[in-house]
C-alpha positions, 0 to 999 in steps of 0.5 A: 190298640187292635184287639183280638177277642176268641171265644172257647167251648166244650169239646163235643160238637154236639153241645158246641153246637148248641152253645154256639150262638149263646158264645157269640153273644157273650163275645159281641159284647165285649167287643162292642165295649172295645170298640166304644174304647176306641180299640180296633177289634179283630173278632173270633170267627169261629167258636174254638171247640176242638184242637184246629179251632184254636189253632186256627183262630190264634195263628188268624188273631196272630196274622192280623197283627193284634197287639193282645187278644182277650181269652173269653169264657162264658161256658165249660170249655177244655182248657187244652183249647186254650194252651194250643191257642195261645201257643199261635199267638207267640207272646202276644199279651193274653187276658183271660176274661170270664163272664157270668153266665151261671147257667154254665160252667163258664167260670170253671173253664175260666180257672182251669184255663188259668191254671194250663197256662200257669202249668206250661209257664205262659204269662197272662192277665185276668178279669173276672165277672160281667162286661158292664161292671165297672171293676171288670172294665178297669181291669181290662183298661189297666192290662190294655194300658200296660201291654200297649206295644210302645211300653212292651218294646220298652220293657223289653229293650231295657230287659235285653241291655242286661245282656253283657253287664258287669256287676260289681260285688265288692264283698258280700250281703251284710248281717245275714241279708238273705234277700241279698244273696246270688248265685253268680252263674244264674245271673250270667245263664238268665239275665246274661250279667257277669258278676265280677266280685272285689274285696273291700280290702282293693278299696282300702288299698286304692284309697291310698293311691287317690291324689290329695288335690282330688280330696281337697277338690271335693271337700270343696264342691261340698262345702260349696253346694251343700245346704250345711254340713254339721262338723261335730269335732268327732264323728264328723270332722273336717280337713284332710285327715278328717272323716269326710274327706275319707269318705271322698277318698272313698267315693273317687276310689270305687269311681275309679276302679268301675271305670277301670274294670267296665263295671256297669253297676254294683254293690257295697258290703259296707257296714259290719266291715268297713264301718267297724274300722276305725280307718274306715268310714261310713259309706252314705256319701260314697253311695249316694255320689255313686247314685247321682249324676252330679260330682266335681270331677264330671258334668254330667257323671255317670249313675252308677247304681249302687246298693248298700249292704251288698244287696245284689237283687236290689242293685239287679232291680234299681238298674233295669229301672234305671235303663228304663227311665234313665234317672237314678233309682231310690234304694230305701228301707220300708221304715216305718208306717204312720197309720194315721197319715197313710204314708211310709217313711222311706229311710235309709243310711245315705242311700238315696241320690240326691237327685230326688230332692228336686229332680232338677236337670240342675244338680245344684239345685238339689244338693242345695237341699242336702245335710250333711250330718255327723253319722250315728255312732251307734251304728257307724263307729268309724264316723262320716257323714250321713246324707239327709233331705227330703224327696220332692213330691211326685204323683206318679212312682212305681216300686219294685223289688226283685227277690227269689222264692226257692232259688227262682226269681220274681219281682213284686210291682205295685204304685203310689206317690211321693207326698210331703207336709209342712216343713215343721212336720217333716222334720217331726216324722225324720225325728220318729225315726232316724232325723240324720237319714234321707227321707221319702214318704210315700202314699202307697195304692195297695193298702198296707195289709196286702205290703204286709202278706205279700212283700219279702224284703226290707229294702225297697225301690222306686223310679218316677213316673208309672212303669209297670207295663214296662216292668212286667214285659221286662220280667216276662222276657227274663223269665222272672215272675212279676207280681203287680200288687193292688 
């Protein structure tokens, strides 16, 4: 990457003077190590120490055409400087870098600095101590790897499909889900979405205008390409009228009319509505048909992200993920953790596409691994099935979730990695929680204390592959905050 480097100072030319040669020596250091990188630096000509200064070297580091430019602290410096600085630099991705040098007050510029930006809400990284310490160039290496201009443009083209989306809110968040919560005119006046809002009861209605042939169709691509589907007789009941192919009826409905109204993706209340009717049914399959790319009628079918629950910022988050990668999005509950094995259990009713079994091209390949399983009575007394299998194991996943703080919103960003055991000990650790459930155990890279204090959600998210740089350009183009956890 080119790399701009500016280095600041104190306001009063007498002591800027004085310091002068000790701030480019600080600054040649650290360009030396890019350089040794393999990055292409533009260096700071002057040390800015008044207001043309840094207007100065941020519109020069602008023209030169840096794709980010390091902000550099080794002594006292006004942190003014800084905002009128990176106001030339126009979006340019800023990392604030404060040195050690304790003979001045390098690093109190260093958070001063820090704190002007957060004033006049302008994005930026930090690292924080001396260039040789193997911390601090790791943490320059990953804020250079993530704002590298491909994934930024990325991020950003993801960001900006929003624009002109229909969201389908069929009813509302369940049983009290905050977190699911929206205001449907922040959503058109931020991220440009109109949320197009259905009762449940149009779903019921439509179920009863789906053509038999297109139920009796699916019951047989399931039967055929499923890996076993356990009819009990009572919850999970077979033929025409029984409860799967309600499922299906209700699956074909909610394509349907998302197909007739242009809805793009959506979210469905389900439990505490459809699941305590008895001639309603459990909405695993239909959810988990929505989020796959495979059904009897289409080849490939459309993703169309569906969040269960009504759980609309998770429906928001699992669609900008998925413009990005272009695959389905797991939707999924923080479970349980198993401190033992390090490894969260992933769990939720049905959610999960059936895609993450096997993350084949060949959708046959991963609904081979799917079980169909009479649904827990406890919660879903309108039976169906619940859809069951494992994730395949992936070493590189991003998770993510977008909520609000005081009506404003912000993405929590961490990674980690799908893992599996043998198949004996899988099927142990589903039975620990809810075995008729789809499962996904994963190996986070932040350690569960720092999930504990900073995330605020039961519902979580994930997309194969490392995504974070393109994440944190999509919500700084959004103006949502994100906060990449480590």
């Amino acid at each position: 990457m080119k790399v701009g480097i500016c280095t600041f100072t104190d306001g009063r030319k007498r002591v800027a003077d004085m310091l002068r040669e000790d701030c480019f020596r600080f600054q040649r250091r650290i360009a030396n190590w890019l350089r040794d990188e393999g990055h292409d630096v533009v260096e700071g000509e002057e040390i800015i120490w008044n207001y043309a200064a840094a207007k100065g070297e941020g519109k020069r580091l602008k023209d030169a055409g840096c794709e980010a430019v390091i902000f550099n602290f080794c002594v006292w410096s006004f942190p003014d400087f800084t905002v009128q600085a990176a106001q030339q630099l126009n979006g340019v991705p800023i990392l604030l870098l404060g040195n050690i040098n304790p003979a001045y007050p390098g690093w109190v510029a260093f958070f001063a600095s820090a704190g002007a930006l957060d004033e006049i809400g302008l994005p930026y990284g930090r690292a924080l101590g001396d260039i040789d310490d193997r911390r601090v160039q790791e943490a320059i290496r990953t804020f250079l790897e993530r704002c590298e201009p491909n994934r930024r443009r990325r991020g950003i083209d993801a960001a900006e499909k929003l624009c002109g989306l229909r969201y389908g809110e069929f009813d509302g968040p369940s049983m009290g889900m905050y977190t699911g919560h929206i205001d449907q005119s922040q959503w058109m006046r931020e991220l440009g979405i109109h949320v197009h809002h259905c009762s449940q009861l149009t779903l019921a209605y439509r179920m009863r205008r789906v053509a038999d042939e297109r139920v009796e169709a699916g019951l047989r691509w399931l039967e055929d390409n499923c890996k076993a589907i356990h009819y009990d007789g009572k919850t999970l009941t077979p033929g025409m009228n029984g409860t799967l192919a309600r499922q299906v009826r209700l699956y074909l409905a909610v394509k349907d009319y998302c197909y007739e109204e242009g809805i793009d993706f959506c979210g469905l209340t389900g439990q505490l509505d459809f699941t305590e009717w008895e001639e309603g049914c459990t909405m695993d399959l239909p959810e988990a048909l929505l989020n796959d790319f495979a059904d009897w009628e289409e080849e490939p079918k459309r993703v169309i992200i569906c969040a269960t629950e009504c759980d609309s910022n998770g429906a928001l988050t699992m669609q900008l993920l998925h413009l990005l990668t272009g695959t389905p999005v797991l939707f999924a509950d923080l479970r349980h953790y198993h401190e033992d094995l390090d490894i969260y259990d992933l769990c939720n009713s049905g959610e999960h596409a059936p895609w993450f079994a096997k993350r084949s091209d060949n959708w046959r390949e991963n609904w081979k691994e799917v079980e169909l399983y009479p649904a827990p009575a406890m919660y879903f007394p309108c039976g169906g099935a619940s859809v069951k299998f494992f994730a395949e194991p992936a070493e590189r996943v991003t998770f993510a979730r977008i909520t609000r703080k005081a009506g404003r919103m912000r993405m929590h960003i961490f990674t980690g990695r799908f893992i599996r055991f043998s198949p004996e000990q899988d099927e142990d650790l589903a039975r620990q929680t809810t075995f008729e459930w789809p499962h996904a155990f994963a190996r986070f890279d932040c350690p569960m204390e720092v999930v504990a204090r900073e995330f605020s959600c039961n519902h979580i998210h994930a997309a194969v592959g490392d995504w974070v740089g393109e994440l944190v350009s999509a919500c700084e183009h959004l103006g949502i905050e994100p906060i990449v956890l480590s």
